[in-house]
N, C-alpha and C positions, 0 to 999 in steps of 0.2 A: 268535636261536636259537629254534628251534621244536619241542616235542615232542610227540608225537601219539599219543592213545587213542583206542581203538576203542571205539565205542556197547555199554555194557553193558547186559545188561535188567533193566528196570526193578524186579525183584524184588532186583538185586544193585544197585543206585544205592542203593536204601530201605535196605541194612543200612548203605552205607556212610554215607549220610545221617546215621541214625540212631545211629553211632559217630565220624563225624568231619565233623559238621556247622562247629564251628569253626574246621575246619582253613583254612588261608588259603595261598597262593602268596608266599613272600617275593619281592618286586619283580619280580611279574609279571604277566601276565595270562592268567587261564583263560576261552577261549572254544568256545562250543559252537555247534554247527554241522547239518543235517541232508546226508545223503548225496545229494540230488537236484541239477535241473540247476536250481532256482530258488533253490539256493543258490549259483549261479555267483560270487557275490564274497566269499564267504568261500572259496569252494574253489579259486578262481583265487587272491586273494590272499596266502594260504597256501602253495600249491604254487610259486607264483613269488618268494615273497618279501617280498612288496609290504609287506604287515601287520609283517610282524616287520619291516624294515628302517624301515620309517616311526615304530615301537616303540620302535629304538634300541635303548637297554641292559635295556631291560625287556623279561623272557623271555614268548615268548608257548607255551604250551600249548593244547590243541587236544583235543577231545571230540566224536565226532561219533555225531548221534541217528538215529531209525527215524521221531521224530514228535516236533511239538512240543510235547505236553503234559510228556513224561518229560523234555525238556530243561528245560522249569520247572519242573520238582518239582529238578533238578540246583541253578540258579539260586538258587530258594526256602531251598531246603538250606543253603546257602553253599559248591556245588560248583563254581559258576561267577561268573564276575566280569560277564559279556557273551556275550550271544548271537544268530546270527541264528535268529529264529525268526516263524514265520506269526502276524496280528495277532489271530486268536482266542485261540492260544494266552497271546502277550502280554496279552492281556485278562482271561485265565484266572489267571494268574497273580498280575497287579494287584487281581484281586478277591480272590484266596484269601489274598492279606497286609493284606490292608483299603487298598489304597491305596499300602504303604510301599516294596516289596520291589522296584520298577522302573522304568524310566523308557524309552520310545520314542525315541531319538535321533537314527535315521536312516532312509530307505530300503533296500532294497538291489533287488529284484525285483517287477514289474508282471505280471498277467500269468500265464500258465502253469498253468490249473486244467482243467481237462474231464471231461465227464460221457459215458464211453463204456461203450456196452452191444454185444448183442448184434443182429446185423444183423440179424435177424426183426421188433425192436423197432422202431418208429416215430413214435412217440409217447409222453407222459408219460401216457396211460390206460392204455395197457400194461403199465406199472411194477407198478399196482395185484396183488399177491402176489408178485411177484419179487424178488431177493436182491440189495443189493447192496454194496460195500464201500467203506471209509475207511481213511487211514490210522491212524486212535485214536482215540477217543472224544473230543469236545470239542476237535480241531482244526480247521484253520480250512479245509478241504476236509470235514468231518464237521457243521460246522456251517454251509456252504454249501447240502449236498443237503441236509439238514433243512429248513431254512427253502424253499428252491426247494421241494420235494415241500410244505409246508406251505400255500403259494403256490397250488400247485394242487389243494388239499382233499385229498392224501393225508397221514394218520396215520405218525406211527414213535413209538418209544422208544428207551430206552438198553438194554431189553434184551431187544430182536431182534423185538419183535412190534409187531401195527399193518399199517394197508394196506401198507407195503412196510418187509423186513427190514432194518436196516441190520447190516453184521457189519463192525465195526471191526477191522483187523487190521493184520500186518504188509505194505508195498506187494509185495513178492517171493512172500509163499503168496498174493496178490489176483490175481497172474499164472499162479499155477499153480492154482488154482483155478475161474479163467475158463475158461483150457485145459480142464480137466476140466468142465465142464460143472456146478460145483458154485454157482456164484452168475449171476446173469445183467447186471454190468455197475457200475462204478465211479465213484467222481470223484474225481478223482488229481492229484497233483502231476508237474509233468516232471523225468524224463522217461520215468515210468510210465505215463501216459494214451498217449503216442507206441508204446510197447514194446505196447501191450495192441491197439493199432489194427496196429501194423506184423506185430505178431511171432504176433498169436491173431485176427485179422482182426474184430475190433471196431470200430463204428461209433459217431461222434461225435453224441450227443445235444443236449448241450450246451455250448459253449464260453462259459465264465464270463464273458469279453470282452466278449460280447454284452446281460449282463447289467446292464453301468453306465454311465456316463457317458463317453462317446469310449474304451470300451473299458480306461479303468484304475482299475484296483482295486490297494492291498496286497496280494500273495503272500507277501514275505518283508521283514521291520523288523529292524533293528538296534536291541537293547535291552541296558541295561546296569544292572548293580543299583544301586540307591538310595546305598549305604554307601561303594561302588567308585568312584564320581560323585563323592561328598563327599570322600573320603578320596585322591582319584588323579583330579582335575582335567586335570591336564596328560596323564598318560595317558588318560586317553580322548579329549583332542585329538589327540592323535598317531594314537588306532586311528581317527580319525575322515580324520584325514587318509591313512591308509595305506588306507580304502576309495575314497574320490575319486579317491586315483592308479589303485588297480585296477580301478573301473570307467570310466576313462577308457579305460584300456590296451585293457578289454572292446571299448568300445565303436570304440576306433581298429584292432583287431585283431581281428576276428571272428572270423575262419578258424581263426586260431592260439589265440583263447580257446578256442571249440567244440574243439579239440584236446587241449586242456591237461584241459579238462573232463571228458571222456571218458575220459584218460588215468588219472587221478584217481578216476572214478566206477572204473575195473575196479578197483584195486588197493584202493578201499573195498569196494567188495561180490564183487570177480570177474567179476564180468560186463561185457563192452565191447560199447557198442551200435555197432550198424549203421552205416553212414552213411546211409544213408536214416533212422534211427531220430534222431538226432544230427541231420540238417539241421530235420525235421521240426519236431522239440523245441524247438531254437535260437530257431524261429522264430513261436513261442508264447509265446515272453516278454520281459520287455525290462530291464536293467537302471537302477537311478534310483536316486540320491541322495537323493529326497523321499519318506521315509514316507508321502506320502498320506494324512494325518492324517483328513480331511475322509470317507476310506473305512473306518477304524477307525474309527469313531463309526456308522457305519451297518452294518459288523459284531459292533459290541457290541449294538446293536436287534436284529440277526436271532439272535443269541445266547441274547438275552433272551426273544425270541417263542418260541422252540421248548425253553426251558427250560434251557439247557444253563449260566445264568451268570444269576445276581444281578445288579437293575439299582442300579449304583452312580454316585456322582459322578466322571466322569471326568477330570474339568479337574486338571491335575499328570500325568497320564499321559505329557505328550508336552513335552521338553524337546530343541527343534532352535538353542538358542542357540548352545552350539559348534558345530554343523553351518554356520548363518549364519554364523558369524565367518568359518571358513573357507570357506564359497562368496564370500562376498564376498572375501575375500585372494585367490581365485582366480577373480574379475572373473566370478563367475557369479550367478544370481538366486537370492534367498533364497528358501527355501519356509516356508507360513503352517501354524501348529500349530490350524489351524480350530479355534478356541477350547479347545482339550486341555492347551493349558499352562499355567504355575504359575496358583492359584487368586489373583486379585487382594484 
């Protein structure tokens, strides 16, 4: 069984927080989620089933964010048992409980970031006084163009000044604002970077792809809180195993994922992208079982450079032992917690 809330803002999480922080899910599990297409396996596995029937008797509920900072402040709280969310954020998270309040478990999304501006723009000297947008302060497309612009000797801050503005915002006023001629260009998640190029004729700066090693990076991790781990072992083997069937399904059914996705994406926000906006998109990211631990660790350094996160010990961050168990029962290759797991 599956029941689904819509993304509250974050001034109405806090009160709820703040009055029913110990409320708990009798035998179930609360997951949170963002509405983009690099959350393809939360948002396929949900709409299809996959999660809750792999779940079993334990009810799955559903939470779905604008960014992933407000999803872990949800997490933090004790609103959520598990979420997918971008590995800055996860990292933001980890640091604001000292350590205790979460654990990296799995993959889910490679992939899927871009820095698209306006077609006059050509260059990152260009940037230099121009405006441009994130999805929330301290996520992990917010702390991408930070440290990128740092890279190249431009200034920012957290609060809009500096060689170039950053204005953290909602990704839907980032589209209508470009439209208008109010900012000059983003780095976004998909399949906002696609909508901003297809639909307001914005040009690709930079593809984050280009930025690492054969092209992959963390976009989107499976994390699940410390206490929900300890206390519901076997549940989080089952929601571990109900993401492997769904991004199986993903990756054997494309045409019909890219469907389901878009189907799902209108009835979360209203709006149904294109098909040209949708192949576009699809085709910027990739789904994967392997949090890519080895890419967290060098998102908590750009983190760190541009101020946005305390540098802490990160080893305990990343526990893929259930993930392992089950890739191996499923005759696949384990992937390595690049030194992030339990402290020896």
């Amino acid at each position: 069984m599956v029941a689904m809330k819509r993304w509250l803002p974050v001034a109405t999480v806090g009160l709820l927080l703040a009055g029913c922080a110990s409320a708990a899910t009798e035998n179930g599990l609360r997951l949170g989620y963002l509405g983009n297409l690099t959350h393809a396996t939360a948002i396929v596995g949900v709409a299809n089933g996959l999660l809750a029937k792999s779940l079993g008797d334990t009810r799955l509920t559903t939470q779905v964010f604008n960014a992933g900072p407000a999803e872990m402040t949800a997490l933090l709280g004790g609103q959520l048992d598990a979420a997918y969310v971008g590995p800055s954020s996860a990292l933001n998270g980890y640091v604001r409980s000292h350590g205790q309040a979460l654990k990296i478990i799995a993959g889910a999304t490679m992939g899927g970031a871009e820095l698209v501006v306006r077609s006059s723009i050509d260059s990152v000297a260009q940037l230099k006084g121009k405006t441009l947008a994130t999805p929330q302060l301290g996520n992990t497309q917010d702390v991408a163009l930070r440290y990128w612009l740092s890279q190249h000797d431009l200034k920012t801050s957290t609060d809009g000044s500096g060689d170039v503005a950053i204005r953290p915002q909602d990704n839907a006023t980032t589209l209508d604002q470009f439209r208008a001629g109010k900012i000059d260009g983003a780095w976004l998640p998909e399949p906002w970077a696609s909508r901003l190029v297809v639909e307001a004729q914005a040009k690709v700066l930079v593809d984050e792809r280009d930025l690492w090693p054969d092209g992959r990076f963390a976009s989107t991790d499976l994390v699940v809180s410390t206490k929900f781990l300890r206390e519901h072992p076997e549940t989080v083997r089952r929601l571990i195993a109900g993401e492997l069937a769904t991004n199986d399904w993903i990756s054997n059914s494309a045409v019909q994922a890219a469907k389901t996705v878009n189907t799902e994406l209108q009835r979360l926000s209203g709006a149904k992208l294109t098909d040209e906006e949708i192949a576009r998109a699809w085709g910027q990211q990739q789904v994967t079982d392997d949090p890519l631990a080895s890419t967290v660790g060098v998102q908590a350094d750009h983190a760190v450079t541009v101020g946005l996160m305390s540098a802490i010990d990160l080893r305990g961050i990343v526990d893929v032992g259930p993930l392992n168990e089950a890739l191996t029962a499923a005759g696949k290759q384990k992937v390595d917690d690049a030194g992030l797991g339990a402290k020896q």
